[in-house]
KEDRENKE-118069 format. One line per 5 residues: number of its first residue (from 1); their letters; for each residue x, y, z of N, C-alpha, C. Coordinates in nm, 2 decimals, always signed. Example, Ala and Ser with C-alpha at 12.3 -4.5 7.8 and 13.67 -1.06 7.14 Angstrom:
2
1	as	+1.32,-0.57,+0.78,+1.23,-0.45,+0.78,+1.32,-0.33,+0.78 ~ +1.28,-0.22,+0.71,+1.37,-0.11,+0.71,+1.29,+0.00,+0.79
END
This chain:
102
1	xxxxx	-4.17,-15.24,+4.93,-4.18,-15.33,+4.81,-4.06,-15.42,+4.81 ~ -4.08,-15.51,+4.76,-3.95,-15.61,+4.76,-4.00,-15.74,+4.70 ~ -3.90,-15.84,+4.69,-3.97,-15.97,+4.62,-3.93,-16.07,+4.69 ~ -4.01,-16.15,+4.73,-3.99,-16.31,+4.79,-3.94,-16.47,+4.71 ~ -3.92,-16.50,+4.72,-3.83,-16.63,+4.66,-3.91,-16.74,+4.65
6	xxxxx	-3.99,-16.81,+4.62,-4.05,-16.92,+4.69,-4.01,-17.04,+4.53 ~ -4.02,-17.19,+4.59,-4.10,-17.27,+4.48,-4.16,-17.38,+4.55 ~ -4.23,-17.43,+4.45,-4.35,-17.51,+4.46,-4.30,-17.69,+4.40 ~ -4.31,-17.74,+4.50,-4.26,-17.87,+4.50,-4.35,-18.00,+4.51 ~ -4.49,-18.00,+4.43,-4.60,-18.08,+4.46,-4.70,-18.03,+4.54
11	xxxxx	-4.73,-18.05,+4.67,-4.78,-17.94,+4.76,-4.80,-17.92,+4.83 ~ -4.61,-17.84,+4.87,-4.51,-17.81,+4.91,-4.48,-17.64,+4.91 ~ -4.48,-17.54,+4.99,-4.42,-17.46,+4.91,-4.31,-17.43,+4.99 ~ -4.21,-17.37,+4.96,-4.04,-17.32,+5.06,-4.02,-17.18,+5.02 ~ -4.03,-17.12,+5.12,-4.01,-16.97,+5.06,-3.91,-16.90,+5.13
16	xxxxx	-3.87,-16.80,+5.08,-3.73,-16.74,+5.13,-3.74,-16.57,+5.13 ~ -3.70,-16.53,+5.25,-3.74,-16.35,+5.27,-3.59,-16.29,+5.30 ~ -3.49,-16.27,+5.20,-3.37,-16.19,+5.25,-3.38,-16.09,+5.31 ~ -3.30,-16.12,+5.40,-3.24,-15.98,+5.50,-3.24,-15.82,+5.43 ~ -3.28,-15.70,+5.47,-3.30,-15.62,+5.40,-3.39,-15.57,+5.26
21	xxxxx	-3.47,-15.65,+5.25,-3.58,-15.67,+5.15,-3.74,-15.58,+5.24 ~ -3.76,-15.68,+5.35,-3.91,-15.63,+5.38,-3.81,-15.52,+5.52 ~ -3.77,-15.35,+5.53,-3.74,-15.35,+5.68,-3.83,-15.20,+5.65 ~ -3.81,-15.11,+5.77,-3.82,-15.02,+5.78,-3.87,-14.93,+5.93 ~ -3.94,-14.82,+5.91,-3.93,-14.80,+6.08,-4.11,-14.76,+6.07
26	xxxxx	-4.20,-14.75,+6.14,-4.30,-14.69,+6.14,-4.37,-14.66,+6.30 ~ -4.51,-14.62,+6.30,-4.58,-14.62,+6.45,-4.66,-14.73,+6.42 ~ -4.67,-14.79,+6.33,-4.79,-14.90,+6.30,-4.75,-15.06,+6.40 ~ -4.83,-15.10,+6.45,-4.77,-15.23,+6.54,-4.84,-15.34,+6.43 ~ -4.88,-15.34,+6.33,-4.88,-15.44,+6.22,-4.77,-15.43,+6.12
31	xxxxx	-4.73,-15.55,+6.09,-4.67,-15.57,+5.96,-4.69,-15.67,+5.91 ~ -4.78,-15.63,+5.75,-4.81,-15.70,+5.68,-4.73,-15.69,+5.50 ~ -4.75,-15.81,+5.46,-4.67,-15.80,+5.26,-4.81,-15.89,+5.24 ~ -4.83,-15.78,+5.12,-4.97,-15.85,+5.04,-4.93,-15.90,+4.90 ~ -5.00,-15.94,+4.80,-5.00,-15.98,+4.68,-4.94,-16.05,+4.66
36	xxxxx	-4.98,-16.20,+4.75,-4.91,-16.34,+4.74,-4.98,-16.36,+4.57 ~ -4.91,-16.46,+4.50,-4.96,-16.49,+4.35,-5.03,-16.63,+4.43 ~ -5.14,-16.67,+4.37,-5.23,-16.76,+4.35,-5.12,-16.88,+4.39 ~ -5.06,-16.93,+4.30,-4.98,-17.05,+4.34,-4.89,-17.08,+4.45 ~ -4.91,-16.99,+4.56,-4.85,-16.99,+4.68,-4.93,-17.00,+4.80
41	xxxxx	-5.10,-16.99,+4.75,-5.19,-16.93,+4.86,-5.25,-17.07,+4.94 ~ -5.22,-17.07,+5.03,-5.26,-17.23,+5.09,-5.45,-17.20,+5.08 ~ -5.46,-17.33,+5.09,-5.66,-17.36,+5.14,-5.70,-17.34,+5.28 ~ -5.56,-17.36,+5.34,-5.62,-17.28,+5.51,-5.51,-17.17,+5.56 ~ -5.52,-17.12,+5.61,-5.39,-16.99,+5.68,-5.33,-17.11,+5.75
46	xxxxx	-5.17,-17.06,+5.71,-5.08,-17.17,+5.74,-4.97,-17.07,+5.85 ~ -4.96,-17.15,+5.98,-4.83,-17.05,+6.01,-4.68,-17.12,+6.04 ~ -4.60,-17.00,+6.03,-4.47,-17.06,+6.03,-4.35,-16.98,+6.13 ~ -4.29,-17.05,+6.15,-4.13,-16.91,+6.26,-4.02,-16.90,+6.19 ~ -4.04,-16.77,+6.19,-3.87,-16.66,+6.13,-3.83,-16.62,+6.20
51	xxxxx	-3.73,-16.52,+6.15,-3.66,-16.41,+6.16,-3.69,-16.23,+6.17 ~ -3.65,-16.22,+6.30,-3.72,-16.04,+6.27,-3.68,-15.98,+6.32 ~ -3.68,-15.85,+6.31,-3.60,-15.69,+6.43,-3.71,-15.62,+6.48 ~ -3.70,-15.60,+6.56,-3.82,-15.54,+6.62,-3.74,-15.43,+6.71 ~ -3.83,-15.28,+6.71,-3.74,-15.19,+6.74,-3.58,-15.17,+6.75
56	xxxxx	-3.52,-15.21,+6.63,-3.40,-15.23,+6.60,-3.29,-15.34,+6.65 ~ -3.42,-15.44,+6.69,-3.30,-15.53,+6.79,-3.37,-15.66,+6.74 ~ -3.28,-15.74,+6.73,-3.32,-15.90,+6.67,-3.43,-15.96,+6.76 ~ -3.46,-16.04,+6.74,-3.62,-16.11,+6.79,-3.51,-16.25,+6.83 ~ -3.53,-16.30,+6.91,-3.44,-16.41,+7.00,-3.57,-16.52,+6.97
61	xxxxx	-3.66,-16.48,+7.00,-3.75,-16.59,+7.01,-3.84,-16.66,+6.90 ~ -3.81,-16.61,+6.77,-3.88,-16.59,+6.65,-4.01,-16.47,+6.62 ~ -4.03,-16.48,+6.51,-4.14,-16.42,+6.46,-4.26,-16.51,+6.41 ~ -4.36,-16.45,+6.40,-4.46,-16.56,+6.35,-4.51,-16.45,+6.21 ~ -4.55,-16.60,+6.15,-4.56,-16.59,+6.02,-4.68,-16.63,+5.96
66	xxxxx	-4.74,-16.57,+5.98,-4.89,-16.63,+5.89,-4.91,-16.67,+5.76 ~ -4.91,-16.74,+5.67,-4.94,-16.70,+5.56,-5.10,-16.72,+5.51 ~ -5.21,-16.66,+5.47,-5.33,-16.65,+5.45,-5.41,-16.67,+5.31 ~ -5.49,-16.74,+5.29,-5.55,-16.78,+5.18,-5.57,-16.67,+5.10 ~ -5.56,-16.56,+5.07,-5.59,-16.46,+5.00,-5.49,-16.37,+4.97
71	xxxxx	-5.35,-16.44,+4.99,-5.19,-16.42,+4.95,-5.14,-16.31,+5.05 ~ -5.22,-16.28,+5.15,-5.15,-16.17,+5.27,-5.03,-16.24,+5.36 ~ -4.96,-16.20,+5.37,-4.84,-16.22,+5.47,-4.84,-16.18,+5.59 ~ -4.91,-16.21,+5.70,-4.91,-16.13,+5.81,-4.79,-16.18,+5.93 ~ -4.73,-16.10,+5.94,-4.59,-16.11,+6.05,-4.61,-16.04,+6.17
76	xxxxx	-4.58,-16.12,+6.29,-4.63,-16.13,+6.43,-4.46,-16.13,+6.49 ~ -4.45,-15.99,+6.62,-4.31,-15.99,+6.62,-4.22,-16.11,+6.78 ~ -4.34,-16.23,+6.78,-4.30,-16.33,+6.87,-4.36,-16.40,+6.84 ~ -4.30,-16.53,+6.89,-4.38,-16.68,+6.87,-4.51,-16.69,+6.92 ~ -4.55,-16.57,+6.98,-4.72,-16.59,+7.03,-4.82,-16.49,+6.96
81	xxxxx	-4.74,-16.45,+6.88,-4.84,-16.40,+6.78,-4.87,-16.22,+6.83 ~ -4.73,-16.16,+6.89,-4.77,-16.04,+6.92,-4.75,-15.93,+6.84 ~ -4.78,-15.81,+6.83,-4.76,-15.70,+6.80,-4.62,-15.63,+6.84 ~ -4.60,-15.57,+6.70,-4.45,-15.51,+6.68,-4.48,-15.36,+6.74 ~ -4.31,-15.35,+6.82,-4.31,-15.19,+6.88,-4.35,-15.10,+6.77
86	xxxxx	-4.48,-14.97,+6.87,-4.51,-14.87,+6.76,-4.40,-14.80,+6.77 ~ -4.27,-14.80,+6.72,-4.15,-14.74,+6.69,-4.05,-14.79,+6.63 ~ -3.93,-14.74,+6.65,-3.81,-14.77,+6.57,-3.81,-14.92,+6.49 ~ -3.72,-14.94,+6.40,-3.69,-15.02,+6.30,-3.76,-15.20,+6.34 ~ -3.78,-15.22,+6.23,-3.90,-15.37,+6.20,-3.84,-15.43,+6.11
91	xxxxx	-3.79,-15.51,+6.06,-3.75,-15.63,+5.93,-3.76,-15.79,+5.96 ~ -3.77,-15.80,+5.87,-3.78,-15.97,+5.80,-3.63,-16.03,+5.82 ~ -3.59,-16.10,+5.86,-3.42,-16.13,+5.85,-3.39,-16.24,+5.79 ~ -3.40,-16.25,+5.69,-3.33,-16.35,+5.63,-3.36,-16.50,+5.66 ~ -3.52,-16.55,+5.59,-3.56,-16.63,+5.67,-3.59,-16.70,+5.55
96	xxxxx	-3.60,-16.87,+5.59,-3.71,-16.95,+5.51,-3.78,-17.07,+5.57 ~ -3.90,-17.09,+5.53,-4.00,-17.20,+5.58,-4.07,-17.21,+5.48 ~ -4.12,-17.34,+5.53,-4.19,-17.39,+5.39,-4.34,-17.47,+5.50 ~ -4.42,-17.47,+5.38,-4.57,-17.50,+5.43,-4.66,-17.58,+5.34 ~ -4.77,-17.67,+5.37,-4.84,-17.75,+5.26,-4.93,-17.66,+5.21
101	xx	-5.02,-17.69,+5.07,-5.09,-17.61,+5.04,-5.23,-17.67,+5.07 ~ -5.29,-17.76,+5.13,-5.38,-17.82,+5.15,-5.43,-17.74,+5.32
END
């Protein structure tokens, strides 16, 4: 659980995910954050590149970022859209991008 930063600039949104907010360790090779609010949720799944740890070690190449009409956040642990080690430590690092809502 944790809380994301965003605002809404026309339609525009910039959102911001501090370091230490989304981490942790699991066997699951998804990581997703749900219960985007309404005024953040684009009309198409929008994607964007962050920041991430993947089995305890920084992501060089980015993370991908989905964000999805129905406020799901789904995080991909490379720019091609792959799956995170089923093991050791996962986080968000300290990232922001911004996306249209159209």
């Amino acid at each position: 659980t944790g809380l994301i930063s965003f605002v809404r600039i026309g339609n525009v949104i910039t959102m911001s995910i501090a370091s230490g907010i989304f981490t942790g360790t699991s066997n699951s090779t998804a990581f997703t954050l749900t219960g985007g609010p309404a005024t953040m949720r684009p009309a198409t799944t929008k994607v964007c590149i962050g920041r991430g740890v993947d089995n305890g070690a920084g992501i060089s190449s980015g993370i991908t970022i989905e964000i999805g009409t129905n406020g799901t956040i789904s995080l991909y642990a490379n720019a091609a859209g792959g799956a995170w080690t089923s093991s050791g430590a996962k986080a968000v690092s300290n990232c922001s991008f911004s996306y249209t809502l159209d």
